[in-house]
Structures are given as C-alpha cells and as structure tokens.
C-alpha positions as CSV (number, residue, x, y, z in Angstrom):
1,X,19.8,-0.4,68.7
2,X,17.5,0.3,66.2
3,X,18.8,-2.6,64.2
4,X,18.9,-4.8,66.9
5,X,14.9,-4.1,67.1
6,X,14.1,-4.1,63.2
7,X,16.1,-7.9,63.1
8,X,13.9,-9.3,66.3
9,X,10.2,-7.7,64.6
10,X,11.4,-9.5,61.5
11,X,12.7,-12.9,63.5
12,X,9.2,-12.3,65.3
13,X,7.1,-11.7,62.2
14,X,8.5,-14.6,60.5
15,X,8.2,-17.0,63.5
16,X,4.4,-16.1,63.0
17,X,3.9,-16.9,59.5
18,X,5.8,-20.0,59.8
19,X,3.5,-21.2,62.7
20,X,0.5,-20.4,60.8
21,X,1.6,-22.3,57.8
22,X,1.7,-25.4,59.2
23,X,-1.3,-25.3,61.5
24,X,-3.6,-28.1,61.0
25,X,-6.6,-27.5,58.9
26,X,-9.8,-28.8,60.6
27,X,-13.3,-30.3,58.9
28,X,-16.2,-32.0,60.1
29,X,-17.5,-35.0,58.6
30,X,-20.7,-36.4,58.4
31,X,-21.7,-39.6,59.2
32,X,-24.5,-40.9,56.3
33,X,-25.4,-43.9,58.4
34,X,-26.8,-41.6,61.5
35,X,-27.3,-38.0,59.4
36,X,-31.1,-38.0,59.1
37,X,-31.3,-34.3,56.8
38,X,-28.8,-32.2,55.5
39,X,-30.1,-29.2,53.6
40,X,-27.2,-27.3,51.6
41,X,-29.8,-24.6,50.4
42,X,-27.4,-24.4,47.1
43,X,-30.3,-25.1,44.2
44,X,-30.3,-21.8,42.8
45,X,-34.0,-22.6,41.5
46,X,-37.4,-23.6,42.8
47,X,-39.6,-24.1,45.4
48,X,-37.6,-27.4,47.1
49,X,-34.6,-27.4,49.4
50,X,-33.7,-30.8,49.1
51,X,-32.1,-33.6,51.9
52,X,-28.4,-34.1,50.3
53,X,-28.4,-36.9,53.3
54,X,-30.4,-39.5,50.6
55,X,-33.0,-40.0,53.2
56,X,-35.8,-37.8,51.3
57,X,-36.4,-35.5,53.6
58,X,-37.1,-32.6,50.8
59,X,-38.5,-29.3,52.5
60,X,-41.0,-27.0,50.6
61,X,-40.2,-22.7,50.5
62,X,-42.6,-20.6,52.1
63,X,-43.3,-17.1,51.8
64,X,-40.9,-14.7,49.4
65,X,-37.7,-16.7,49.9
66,X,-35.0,-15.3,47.8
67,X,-31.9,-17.5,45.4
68,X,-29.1,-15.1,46.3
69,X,-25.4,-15.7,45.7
70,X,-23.9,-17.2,48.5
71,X,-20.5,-18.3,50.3
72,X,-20.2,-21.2,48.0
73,X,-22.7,-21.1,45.1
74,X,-26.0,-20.0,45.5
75,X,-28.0,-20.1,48.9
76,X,-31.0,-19.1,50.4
77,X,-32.1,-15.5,51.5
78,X,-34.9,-15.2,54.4
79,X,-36.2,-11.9,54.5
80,X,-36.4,-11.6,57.8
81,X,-40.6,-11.3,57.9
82,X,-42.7,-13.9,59.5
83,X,-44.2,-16.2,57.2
84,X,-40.5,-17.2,54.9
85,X,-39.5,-20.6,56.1
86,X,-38.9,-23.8,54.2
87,X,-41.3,-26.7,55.8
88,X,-40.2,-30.4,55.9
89,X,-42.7,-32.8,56.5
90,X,-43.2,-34.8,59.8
91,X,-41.5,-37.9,59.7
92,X,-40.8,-40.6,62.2
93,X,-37.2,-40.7,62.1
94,X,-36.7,-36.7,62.5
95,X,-38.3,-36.9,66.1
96,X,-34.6,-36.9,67.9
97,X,-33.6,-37.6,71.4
98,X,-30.1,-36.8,70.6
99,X,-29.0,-34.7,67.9
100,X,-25.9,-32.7,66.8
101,X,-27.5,-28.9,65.0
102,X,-25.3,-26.7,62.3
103,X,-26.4,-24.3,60.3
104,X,-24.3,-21.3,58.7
105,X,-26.2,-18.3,58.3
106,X,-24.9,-14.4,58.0
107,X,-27.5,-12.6,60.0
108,X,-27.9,-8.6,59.2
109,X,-29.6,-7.9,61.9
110,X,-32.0,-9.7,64.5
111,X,-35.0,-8.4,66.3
112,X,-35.9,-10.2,69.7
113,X,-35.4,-13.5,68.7
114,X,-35.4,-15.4,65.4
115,X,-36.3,-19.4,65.2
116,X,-33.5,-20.9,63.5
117,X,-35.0,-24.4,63.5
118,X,-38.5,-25.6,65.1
119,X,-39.7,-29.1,65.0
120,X,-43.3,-29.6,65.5
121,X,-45.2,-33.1,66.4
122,X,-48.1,-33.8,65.0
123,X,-50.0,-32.2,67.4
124,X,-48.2,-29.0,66.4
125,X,-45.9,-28.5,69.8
126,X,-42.8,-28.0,69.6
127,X,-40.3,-31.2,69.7
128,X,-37.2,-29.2,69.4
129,X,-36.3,-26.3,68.2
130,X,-33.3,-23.1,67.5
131,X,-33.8,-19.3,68.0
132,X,-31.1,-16.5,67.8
133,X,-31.7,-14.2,70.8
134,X,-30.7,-10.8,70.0
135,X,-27.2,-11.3,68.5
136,X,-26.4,-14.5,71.0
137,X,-27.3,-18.3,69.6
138,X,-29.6,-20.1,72.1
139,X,-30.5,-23.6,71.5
140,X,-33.1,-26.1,73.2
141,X,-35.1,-29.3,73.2
C-alpha cells in the first residue's frame, strides 16, 4: 500500500512539473504608434527620467529621490514623504480620454493613500490620476 501511494505522489508530482513546463509564457507589447510616455526609471544617474516612447515627454526629479538597484537594473526609490515625485510637463497629447496605466512598483508600506500618477491641466485640477489606498490599487479619471 505504501508503494502504491509513493508511485501515484510521484505520477502526480511529475504530471505537475510537466504541465508547468510547457505553459505558455505571456508579455505585453506596446504599441509605439499610440504609446504617448513610457518611463523605465532605469538611468542610474541624474535629475531626468526620460520618455523611452520617443515622443519627448522627459520628466524632471523632485525632492530626495534615490538611484537604487532594482528588478532589472537600476530604478527609482521614492521615499515615501511628500514632496519626491518626478514632474513631466503639460503637453497636449498626454490629456487622455482613453488610456491603458502600468506601473511596477514594490511598496513597503502605505499610509492612507499614496498618488501613483496625477495629471494636472493647466489650471492645476486634476485630469486623471492613480492612488494606492491602504494596500488596495484604486484608479480613476
């Protein structure tokens, strides 16, 4: 019996790792012809977090933003303190209707909220914008 139970783990076990060997491995792609910004936050260096989309939307770091390591070169730390952002300009084409928003972040800890992404007009009100509420992602235009 206790063969018969040590052969169908091992049948089991292996049934496992084969299905995880050949399950598909997803990505997402970006589309340069309707990506307006994409900001890697992988210079290492410096006060600019630049637009890898082409388009030139370069942002400028505020406050005491740190180079850290990161998951895949170097990346940006926010302290967690008001004040640490990186500001991009107003521009024309960045005032969306419809958007798709990503961003990767490892979060240590979050207080009542945290904006993850705010886009002002020019009359400084808020066209869109992302917060992390207390450990749950909330997101709205």
């Amino acid at each position: 019996m206790k063969n018969m139970v040590a052969r169908l783990t091992i049948v089991c076990v292996s049934l496992m790792v084969i299905s995880l060997t050949f399950t598909a491995q997803g990505d997402a792609k970006i589309d340069p012809e309707t990506c307006v910004g994409a900001w890697l936050f992988d210079e290492g260096k410096g006060n600019t977090a630049k637009d890898s989309s082409g388009k030139g939307h370069d942002g400028e770091l505020k406050g005491k933003l740190n180079w850290v390591a990161g998951k895949f070169g170097k990346a940006l730390e926010f302290p967690g303190i008001d004040a640490n952002f990186v500001e991009v300009p107003h521009n024309k084409p960045l005032d969306l209707t419809t958007f798709t928003f990503t961003l990767w972040v490892k979060i240590e800890a979050t207080g009542n909220y945290q904006a993850t992404l705010i886009k002002t007009a020019d009359c400084q009100l808020e066209n869109y914008s992302g917060y992390i509420y207390a450990g749950r992602n909330v997101f709205w235009t």
